[in-house]
N, CA, C and O atoms as CSV, one atom per row, in Angstrom:
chain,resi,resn,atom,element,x,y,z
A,1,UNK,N,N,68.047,-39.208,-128.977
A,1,UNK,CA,C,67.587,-40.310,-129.809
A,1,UNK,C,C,66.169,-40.019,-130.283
A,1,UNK,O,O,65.270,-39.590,-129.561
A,2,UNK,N,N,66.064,-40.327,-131.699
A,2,UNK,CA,C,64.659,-40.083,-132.228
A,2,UNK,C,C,63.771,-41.092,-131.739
A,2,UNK,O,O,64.200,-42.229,-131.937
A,3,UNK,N,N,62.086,-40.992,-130.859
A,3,UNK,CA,C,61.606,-41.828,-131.296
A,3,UNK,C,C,61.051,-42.591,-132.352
A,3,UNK,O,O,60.637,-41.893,-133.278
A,4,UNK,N,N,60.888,-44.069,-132.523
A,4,UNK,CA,C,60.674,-44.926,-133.795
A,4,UNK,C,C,59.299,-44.465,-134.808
A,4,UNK,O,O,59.120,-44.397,-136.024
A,5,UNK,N,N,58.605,-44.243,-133.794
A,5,UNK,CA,C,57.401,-43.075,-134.619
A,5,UNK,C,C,57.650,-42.132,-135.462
A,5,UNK,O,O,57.030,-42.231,-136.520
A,6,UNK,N,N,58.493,-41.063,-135.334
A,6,UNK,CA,C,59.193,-40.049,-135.673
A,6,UNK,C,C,59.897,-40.828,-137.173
A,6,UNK,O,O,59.685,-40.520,-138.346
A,7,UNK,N,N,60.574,-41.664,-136.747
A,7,UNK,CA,C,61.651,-42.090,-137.678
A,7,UNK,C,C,61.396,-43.046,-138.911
A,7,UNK,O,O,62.096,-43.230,-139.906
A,8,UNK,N,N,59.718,-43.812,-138.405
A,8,UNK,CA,C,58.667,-44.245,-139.057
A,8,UNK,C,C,58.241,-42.944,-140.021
A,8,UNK,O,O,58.622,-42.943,-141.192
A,9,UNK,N,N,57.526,-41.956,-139.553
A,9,UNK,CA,C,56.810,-41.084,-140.154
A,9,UNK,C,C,57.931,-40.610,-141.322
A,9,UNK,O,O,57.509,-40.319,-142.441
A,10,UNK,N,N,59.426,-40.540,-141.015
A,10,UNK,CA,C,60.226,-39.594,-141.798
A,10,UNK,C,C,59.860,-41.157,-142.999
A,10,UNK,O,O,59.168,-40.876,-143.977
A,11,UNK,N,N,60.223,-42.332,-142.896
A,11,UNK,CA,C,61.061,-42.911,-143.720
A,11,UNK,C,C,59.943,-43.737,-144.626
A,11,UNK,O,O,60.103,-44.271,-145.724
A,12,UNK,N,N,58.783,-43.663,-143.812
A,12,UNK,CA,C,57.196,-44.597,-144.589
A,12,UNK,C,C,56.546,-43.456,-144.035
A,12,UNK,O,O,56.538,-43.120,-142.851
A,13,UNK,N,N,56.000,-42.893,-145.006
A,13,UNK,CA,C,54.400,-41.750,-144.254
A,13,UNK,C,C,53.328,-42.455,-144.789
A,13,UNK,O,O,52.284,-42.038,-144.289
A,14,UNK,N,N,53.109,-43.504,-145.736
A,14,UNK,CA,C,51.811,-43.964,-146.491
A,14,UNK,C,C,51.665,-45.348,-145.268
A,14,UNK,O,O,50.565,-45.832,-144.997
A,15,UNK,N,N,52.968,-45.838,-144.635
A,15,UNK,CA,C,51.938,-46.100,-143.100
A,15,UNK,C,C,51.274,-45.876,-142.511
A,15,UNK,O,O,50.273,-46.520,-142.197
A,16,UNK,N,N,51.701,-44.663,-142.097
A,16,UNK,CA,C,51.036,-43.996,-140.718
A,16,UNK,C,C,49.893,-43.277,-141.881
A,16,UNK,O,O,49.323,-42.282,-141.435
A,17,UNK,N,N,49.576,-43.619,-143.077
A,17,UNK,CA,C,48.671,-42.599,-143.649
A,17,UNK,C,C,47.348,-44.122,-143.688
A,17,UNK,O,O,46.131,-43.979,-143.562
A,18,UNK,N,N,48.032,-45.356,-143.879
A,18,UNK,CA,C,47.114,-46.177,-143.483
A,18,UNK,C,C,46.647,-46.659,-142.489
A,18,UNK,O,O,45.682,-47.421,-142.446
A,19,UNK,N,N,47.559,-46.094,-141.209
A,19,UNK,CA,C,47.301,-46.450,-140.442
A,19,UNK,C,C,45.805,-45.043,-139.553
A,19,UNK,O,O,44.935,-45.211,-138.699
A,20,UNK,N,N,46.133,-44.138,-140.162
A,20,UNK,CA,C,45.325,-42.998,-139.887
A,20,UNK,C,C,43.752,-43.023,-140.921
A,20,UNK,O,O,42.736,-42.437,-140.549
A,21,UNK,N,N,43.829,-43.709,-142.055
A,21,UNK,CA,C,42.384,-44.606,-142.883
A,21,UNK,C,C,41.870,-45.667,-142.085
A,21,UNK,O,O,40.639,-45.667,-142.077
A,22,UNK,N,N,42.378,-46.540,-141.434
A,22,UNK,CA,C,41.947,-47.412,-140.544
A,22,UNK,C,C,41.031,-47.210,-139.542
A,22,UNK,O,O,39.917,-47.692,-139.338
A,23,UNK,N,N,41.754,-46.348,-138.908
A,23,UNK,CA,C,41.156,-45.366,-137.257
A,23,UNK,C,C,39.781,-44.807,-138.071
A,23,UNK,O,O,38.680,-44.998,-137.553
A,24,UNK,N,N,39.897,-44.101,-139.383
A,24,UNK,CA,C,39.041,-43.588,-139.551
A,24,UNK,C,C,37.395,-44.282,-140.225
A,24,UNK,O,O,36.255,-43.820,-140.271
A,25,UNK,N,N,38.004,-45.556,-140.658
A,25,UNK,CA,C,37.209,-46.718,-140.851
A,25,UNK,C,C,36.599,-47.193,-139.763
A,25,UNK,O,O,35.369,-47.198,-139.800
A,26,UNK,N,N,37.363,-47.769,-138.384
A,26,UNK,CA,C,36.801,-47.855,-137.156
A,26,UNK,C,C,35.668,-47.025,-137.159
A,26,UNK,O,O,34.547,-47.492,-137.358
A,27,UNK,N,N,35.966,-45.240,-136.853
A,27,UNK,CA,C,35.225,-44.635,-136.113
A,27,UNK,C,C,33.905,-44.613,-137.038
A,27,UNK,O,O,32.830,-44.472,-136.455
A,28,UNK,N,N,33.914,-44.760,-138.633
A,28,UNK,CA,C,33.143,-45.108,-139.547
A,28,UNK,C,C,31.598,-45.993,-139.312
A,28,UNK,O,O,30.394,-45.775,-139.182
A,29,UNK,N,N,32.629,-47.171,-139.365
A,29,UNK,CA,C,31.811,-48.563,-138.951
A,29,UNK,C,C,30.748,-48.146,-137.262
A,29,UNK,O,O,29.584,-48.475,-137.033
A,30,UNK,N,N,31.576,-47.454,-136.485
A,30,UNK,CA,C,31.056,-47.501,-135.292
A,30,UNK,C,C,29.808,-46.315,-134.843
A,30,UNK,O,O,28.995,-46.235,-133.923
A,31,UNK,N,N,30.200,-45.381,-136.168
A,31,UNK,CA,C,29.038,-44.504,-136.430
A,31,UNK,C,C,27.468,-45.351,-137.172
A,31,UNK,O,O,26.300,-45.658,-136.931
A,32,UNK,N,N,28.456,-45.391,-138.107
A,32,UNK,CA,C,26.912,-46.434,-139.026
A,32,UNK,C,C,26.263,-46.774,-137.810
A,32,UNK,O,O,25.350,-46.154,-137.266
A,33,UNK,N,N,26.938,-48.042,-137.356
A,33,UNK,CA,C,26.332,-49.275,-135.849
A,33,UNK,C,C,25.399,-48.323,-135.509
A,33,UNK,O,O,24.249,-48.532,-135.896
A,34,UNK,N,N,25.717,-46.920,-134.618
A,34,UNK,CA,C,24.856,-46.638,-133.391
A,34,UNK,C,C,23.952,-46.157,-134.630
A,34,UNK,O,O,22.957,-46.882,-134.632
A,35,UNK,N,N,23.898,-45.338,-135.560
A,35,UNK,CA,C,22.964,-44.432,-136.440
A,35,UNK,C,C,21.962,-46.119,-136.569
A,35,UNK,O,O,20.753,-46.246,-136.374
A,36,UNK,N,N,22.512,-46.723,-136.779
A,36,UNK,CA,C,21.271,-47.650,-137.354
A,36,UNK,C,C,20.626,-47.919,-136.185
A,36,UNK,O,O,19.417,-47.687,-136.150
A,37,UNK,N,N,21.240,-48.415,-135.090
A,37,UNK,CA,C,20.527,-48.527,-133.540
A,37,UNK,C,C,19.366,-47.417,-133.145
A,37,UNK,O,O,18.176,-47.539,-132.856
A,38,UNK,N,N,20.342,-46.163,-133.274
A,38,UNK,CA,C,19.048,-44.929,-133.427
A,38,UNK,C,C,17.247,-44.671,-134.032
A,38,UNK,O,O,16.156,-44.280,-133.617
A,39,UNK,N,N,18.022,-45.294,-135.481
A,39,UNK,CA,C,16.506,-45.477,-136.178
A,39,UNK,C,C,16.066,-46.499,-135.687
A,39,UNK,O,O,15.183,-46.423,-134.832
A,40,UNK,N,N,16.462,-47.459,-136.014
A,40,UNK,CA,C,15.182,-48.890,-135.213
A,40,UNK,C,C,14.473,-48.530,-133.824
A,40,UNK,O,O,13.412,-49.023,-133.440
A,41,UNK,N,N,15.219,-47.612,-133.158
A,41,UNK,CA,C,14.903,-47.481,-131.894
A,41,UNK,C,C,13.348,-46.232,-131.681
A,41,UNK,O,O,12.335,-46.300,-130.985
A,42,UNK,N,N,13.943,-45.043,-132.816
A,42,UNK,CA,C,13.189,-44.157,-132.719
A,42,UNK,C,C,11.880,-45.227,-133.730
A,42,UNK,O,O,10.769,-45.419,-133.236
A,43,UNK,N,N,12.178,-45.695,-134.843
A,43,UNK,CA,C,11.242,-46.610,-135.342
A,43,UNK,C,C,10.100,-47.310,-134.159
A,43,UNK,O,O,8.909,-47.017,-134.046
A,44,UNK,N,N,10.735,-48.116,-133.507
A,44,UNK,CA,C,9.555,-48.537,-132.713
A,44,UNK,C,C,9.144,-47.774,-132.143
A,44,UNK,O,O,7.948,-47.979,-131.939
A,45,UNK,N,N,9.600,-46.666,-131.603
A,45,UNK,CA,C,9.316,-46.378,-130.200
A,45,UNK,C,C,7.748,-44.939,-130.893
A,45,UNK,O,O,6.854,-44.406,-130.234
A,46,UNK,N,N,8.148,-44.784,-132.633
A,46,UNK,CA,C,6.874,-44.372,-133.039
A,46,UNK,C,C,5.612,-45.120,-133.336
A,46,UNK,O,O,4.485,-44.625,-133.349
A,47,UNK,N,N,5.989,-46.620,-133.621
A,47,UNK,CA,C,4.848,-47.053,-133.876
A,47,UNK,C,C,4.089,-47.776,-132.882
A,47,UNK,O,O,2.925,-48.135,-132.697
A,48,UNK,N,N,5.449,-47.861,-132.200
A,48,UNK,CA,C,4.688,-48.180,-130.656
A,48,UNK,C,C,3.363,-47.208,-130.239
A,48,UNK,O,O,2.271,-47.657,-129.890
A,49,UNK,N,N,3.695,-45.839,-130.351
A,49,UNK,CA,C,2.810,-44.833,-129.920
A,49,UNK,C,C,1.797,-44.367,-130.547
A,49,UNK,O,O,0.810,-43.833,-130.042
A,50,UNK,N,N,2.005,-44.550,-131.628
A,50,UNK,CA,C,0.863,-44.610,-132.689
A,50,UNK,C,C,0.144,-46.185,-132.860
A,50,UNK,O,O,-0.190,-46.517,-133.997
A,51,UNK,N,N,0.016,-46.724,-132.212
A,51,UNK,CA,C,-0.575,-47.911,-131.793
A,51,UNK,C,C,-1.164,-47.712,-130.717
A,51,UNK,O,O,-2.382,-47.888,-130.748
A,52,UNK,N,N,-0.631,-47.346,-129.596
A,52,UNK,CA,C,-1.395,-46.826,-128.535
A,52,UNK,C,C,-2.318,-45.836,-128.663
A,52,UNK,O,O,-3.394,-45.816,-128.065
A,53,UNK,N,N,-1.839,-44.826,-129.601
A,53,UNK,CA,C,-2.893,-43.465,-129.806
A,53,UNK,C,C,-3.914,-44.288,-130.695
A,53,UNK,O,O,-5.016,-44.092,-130.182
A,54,UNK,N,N,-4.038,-45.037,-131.686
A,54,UNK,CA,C,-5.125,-46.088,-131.784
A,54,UNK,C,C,-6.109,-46.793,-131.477
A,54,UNK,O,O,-7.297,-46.884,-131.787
A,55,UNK,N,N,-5.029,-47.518,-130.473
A,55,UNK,CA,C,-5.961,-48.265,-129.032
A,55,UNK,C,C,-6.775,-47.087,-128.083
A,55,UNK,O,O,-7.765,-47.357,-127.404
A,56,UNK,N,N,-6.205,-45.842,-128.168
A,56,UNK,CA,C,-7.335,-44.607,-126.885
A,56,UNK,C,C,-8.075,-44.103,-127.461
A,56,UNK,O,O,-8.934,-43.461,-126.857
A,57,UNK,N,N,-8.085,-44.171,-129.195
A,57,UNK,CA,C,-9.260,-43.309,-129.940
A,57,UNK,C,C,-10.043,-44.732,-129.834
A,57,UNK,O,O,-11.190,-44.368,-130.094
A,58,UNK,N,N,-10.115,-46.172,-129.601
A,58,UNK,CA,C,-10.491,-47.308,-130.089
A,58,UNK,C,C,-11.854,-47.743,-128.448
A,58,UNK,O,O,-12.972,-48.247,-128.347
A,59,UNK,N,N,-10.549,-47.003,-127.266
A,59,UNK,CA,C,-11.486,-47.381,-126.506
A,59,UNK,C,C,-12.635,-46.575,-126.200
A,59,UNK,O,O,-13.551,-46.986,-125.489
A,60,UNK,N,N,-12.593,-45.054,-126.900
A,60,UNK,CA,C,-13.226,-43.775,-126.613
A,60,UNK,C,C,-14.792,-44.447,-127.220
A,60,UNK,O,O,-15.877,-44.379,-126.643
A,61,UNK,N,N,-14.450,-45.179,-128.732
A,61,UNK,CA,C,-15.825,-45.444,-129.675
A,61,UNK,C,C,-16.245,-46.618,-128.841
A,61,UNK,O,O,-17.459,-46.809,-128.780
A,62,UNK,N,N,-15.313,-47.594,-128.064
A,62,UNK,CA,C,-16.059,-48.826,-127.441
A,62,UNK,C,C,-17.011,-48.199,-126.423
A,62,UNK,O,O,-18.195,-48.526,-126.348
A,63,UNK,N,N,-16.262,-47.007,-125.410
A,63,UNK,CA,C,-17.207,-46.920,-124.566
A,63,UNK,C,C,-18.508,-46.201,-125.008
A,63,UNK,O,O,-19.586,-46.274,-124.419
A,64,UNK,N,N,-18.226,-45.447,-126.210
A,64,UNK,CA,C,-19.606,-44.320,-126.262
A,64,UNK,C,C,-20.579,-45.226,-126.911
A,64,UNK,O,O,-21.771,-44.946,-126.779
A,65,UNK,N,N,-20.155,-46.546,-127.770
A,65,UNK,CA,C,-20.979,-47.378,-128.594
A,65,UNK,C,C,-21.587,-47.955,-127.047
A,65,UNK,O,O,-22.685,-47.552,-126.663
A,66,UNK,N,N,-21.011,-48.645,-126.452
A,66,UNK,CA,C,-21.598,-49.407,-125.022
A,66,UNK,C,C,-22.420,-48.291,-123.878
A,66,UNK,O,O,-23.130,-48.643,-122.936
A,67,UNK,N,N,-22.171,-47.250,-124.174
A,67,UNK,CA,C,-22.788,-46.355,-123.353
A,67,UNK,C,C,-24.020,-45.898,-124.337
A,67,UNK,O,O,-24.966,-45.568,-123.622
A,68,UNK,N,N,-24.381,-45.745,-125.930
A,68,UNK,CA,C,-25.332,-45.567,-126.119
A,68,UNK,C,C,-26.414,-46.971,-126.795
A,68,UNK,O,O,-27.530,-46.654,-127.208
A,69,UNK,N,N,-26.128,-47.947,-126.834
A,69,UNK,CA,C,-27.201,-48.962,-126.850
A,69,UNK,C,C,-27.463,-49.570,-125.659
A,69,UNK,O,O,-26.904,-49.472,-124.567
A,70,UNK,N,N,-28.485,-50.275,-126.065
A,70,UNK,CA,C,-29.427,-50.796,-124.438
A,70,UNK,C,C,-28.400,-52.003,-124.451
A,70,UNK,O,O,-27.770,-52.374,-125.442
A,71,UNK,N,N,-28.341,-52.557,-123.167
A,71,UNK,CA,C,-27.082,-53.811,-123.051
A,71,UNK,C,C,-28.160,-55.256,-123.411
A,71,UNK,O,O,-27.656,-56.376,-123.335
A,72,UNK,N,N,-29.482,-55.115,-123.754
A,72,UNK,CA,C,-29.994,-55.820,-124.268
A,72,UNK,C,C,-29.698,-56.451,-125.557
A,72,UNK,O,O,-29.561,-57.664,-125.717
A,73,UNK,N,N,-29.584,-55.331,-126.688
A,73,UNK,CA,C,-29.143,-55.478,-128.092
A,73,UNK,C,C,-27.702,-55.855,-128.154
A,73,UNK,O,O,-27.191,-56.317,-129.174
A,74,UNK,N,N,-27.113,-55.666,-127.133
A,74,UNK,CA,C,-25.254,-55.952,-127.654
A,74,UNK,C,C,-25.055,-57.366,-127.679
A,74,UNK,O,O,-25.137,-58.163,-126.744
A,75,UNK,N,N,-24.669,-57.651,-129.384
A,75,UNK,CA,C,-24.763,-59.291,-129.143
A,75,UNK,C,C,-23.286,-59.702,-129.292
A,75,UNK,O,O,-23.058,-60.785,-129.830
A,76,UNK,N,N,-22.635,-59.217,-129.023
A,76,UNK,CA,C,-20.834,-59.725,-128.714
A,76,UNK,C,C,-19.766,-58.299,-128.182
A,76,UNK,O,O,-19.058,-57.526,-128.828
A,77,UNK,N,N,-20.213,-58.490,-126.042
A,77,UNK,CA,C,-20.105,-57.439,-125.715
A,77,UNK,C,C,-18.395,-57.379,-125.661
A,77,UNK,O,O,-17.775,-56.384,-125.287
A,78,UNK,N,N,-17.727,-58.746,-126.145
A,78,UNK,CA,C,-16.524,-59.255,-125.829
A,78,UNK,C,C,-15.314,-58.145,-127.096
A,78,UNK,O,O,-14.138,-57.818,-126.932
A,79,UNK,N,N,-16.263,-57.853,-128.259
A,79,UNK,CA,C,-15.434,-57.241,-128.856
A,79,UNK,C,C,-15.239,-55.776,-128.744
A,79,UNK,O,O,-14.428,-55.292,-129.534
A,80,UNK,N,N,-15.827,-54.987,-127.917
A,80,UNK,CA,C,-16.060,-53.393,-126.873
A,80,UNK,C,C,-14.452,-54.211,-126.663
A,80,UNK,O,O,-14.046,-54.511,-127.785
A,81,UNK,N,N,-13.888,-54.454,-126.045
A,81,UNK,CA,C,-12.179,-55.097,-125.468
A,81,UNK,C,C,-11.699,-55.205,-125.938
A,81,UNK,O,O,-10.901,-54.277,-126.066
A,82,UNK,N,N,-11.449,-56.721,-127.044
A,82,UNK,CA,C,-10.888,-57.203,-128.059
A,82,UNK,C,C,-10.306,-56.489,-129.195
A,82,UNK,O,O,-9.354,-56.760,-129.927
A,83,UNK,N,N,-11.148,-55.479,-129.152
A,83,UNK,CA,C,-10.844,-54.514,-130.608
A,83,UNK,C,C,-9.720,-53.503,-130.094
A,83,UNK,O,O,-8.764,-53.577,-130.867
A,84,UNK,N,N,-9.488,-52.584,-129.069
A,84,UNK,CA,C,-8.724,-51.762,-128.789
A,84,UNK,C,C,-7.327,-52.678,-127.964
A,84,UNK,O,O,-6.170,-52.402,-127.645
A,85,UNK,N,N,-7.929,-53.474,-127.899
A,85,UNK,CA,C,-6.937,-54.520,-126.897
A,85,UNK,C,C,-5.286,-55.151,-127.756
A,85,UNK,O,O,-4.097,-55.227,-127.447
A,86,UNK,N,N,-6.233,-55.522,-129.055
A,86,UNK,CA,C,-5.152,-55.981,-129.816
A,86,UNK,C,C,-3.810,-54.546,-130.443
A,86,UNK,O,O,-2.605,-54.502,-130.195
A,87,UNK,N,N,-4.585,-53.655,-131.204
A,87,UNK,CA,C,-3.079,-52.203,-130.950
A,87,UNK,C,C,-3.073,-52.081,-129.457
A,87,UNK,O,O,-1.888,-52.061,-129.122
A,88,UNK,N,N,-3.587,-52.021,-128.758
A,88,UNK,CA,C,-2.794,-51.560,-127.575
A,88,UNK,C,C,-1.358,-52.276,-126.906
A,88,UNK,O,O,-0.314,-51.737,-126.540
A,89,UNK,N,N,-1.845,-53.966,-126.913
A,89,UNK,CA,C,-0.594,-54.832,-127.265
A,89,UNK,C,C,0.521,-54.658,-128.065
A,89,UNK,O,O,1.716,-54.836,-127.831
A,90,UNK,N,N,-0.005,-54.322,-128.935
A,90,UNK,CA,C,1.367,-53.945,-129.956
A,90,UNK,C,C,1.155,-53.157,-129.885
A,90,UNK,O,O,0.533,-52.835,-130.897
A,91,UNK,N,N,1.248,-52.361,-129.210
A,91,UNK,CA,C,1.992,-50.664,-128.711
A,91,UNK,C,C,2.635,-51.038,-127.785
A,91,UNK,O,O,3.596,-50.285,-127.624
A,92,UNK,N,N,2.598,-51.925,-126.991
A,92,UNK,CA,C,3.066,-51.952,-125.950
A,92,UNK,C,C,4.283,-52.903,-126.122
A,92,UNK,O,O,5.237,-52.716,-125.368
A,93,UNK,N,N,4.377,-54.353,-127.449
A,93,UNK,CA,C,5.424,-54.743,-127.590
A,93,UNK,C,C,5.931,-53.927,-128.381
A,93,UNK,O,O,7.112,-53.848,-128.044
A,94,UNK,N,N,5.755,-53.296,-129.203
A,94,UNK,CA,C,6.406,-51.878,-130.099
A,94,UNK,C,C,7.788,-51.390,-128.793
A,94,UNK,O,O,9.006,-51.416,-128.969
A,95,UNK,N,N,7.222,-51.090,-127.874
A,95,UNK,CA,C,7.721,-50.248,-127.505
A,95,UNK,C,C,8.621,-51.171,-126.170
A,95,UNK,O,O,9.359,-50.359,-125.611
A,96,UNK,N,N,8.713,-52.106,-125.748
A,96,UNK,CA,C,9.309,-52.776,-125.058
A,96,UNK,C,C,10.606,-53.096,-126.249
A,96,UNK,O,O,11.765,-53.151,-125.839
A,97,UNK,N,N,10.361,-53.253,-127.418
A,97,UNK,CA,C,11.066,-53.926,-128.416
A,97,UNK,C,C,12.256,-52.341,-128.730
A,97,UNK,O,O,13.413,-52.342,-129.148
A,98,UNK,N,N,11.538,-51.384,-128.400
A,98,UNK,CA,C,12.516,-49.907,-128.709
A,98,UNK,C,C,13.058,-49.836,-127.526
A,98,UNK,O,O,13.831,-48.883,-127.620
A,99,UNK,N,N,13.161,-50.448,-125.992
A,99,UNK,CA,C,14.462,-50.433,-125.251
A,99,UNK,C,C,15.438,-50.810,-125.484
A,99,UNK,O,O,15.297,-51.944,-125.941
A,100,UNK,N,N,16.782,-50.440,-125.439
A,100,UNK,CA,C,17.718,-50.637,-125.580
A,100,UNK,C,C,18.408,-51.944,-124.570
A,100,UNK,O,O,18.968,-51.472,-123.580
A,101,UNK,N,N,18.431,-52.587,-124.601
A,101,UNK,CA,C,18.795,-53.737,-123.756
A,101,UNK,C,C,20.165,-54.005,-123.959
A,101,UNK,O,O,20.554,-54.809,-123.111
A,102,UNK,N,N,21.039,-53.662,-124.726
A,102,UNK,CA,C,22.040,-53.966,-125.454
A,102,UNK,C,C,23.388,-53.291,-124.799
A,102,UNK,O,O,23.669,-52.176,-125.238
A,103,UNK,N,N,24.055,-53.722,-124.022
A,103,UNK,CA,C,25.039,-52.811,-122.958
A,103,UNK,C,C,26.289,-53.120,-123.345
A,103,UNK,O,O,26.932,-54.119,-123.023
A,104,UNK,N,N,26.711,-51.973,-124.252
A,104,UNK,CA,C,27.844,-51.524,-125.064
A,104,UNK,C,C,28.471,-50.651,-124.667
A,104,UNK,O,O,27.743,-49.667,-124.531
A,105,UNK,N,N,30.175,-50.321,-124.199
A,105,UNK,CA,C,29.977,-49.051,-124.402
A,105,UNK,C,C,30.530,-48.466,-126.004
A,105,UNK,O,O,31.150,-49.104,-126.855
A,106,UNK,N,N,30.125,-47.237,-126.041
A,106,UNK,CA,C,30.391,-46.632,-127.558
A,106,UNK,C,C,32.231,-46.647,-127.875
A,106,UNK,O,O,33.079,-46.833,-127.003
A,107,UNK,N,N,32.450,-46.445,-129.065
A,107,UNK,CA,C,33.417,-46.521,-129.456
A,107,UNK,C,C,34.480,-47.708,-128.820
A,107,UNK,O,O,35.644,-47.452,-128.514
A,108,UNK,N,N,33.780,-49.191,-128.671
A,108,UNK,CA,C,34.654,-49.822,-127.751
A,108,UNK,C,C,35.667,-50.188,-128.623
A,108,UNK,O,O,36.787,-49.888,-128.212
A,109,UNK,N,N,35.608,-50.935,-130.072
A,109,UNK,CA,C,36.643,-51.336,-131.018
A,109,UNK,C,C,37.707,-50.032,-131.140
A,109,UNK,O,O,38.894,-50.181,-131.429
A,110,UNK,N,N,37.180,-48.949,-130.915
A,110,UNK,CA,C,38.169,-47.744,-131.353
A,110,UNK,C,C,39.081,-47.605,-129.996
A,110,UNK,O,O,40.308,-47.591,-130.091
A,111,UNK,N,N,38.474,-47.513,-128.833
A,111,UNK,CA,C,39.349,-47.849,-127.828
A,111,UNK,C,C,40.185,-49.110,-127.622
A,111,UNK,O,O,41.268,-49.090,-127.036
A,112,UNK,N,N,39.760,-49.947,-128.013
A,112,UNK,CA,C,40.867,-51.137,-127.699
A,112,UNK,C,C,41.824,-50.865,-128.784
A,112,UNK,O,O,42.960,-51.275,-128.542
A,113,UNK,N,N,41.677,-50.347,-129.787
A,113,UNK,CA,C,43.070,-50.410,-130.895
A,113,UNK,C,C,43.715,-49.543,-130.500
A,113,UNK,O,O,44.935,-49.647,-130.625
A,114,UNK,N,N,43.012,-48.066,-129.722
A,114,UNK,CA,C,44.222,-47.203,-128.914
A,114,UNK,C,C,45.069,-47.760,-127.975
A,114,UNK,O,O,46.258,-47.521,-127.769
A,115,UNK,N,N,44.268,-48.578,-127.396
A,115,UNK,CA,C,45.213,-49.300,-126.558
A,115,UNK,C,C,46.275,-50.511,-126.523
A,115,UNK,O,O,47.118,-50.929,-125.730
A,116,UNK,N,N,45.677,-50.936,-128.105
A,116,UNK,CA,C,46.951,-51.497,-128.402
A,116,UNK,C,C,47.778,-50.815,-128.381
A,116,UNK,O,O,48.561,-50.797,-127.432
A,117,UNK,N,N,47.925,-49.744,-129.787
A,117,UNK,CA,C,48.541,-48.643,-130.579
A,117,UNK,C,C,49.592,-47.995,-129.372
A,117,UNK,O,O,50.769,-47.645,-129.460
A,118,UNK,N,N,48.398,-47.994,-127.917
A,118,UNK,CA,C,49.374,-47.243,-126.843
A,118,UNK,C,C,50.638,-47.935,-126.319
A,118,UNK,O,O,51.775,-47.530,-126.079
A,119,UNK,N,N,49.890,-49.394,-126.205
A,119,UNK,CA,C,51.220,-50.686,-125.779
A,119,UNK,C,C,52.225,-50.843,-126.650
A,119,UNK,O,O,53.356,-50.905,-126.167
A,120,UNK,N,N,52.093,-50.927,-127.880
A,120,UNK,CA,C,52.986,-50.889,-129.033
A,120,UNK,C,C,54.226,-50.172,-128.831
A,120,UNK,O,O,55.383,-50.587,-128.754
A,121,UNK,N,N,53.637,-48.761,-128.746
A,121,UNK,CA,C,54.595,-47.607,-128.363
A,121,UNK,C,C,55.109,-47.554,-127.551
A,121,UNK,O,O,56.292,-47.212,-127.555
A,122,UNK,N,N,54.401,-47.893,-126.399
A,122,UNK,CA,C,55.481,-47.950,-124.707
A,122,UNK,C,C,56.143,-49.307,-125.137
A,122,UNK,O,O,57.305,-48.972,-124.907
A,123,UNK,N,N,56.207,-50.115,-125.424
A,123,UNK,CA,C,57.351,-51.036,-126.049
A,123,UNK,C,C,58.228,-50.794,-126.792
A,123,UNK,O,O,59.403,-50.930,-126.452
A,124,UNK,N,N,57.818,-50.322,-128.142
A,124,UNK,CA,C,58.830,-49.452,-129.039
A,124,UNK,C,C,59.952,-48.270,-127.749
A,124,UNK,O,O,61.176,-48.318,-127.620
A,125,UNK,N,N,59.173,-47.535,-127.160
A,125,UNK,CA,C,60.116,-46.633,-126.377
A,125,UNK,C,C,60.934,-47.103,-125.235
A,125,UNK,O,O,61.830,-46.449,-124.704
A,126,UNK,N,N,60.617,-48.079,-124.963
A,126,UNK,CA,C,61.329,-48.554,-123.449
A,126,UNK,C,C,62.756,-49.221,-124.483
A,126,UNK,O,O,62.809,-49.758,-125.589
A,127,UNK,N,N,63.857,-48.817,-123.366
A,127,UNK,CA,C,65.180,-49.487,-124.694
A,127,UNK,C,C,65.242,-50.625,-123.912
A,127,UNK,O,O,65.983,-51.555,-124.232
């Protein structure tokens, strides 16, 4: 006895030819998803660091400015802090914001339609 797959493929092939555009739409869609996840991710996780490399060239001029005037003349010693403080923050949410928190696994839509696709068939075959 032929299986119904077989006998499908002989008698409709622009099924199984849509059904083989589909799968390939899935794996499509599920590429885009992670590629875009990728960039946002590598996105922050540069400007995160280039925020920080900001904030260490920022604290280098606070300290050499505070290390070469008399602490007499410094009339707002609050911004030596304030100034490297603020990129350093956002370097630091930059980069909390580029973890991945998001617990997926990959290709999950493409696996569950195999597993329909698989149930289908062990139904179709069982007489």
């Amino acid at each position: 006895m032929i299986h119904p797959v077989f006998r499908l493929a002989a008698s409709q092939p622009l099924l199984l030819a849509e059904h083989a555009a589909a799968y390939a739409d899935l794996v499509s869609e599920e590429l885009s998803a992670r590629s875009a996840q990728l960039k946002r991710t590598l996105a922050y996780q540069v400007a995160g660091v280039a925020c920080l490399l900001v904030a260490a060239v920022l604290v280098g001029v606070a300290i050499l400015l505070w290390a070469s005037w008399p602490m007499v003349e410094i009339r707002a010693p609050w911004l030596y802090v304030l100034t490297p403080a603020l990129p350093m923050g956002l370097g630091l949410v930059f980069l909390w914001m580029a973890q991945n928190r998001e617990v997926r696994k990959p290709f999950a839509s493409l696996r569950l339609q195999l597993a329909e696709d698989a149930a289908l068939l062990k139904a179709t075959a069982s007489p």
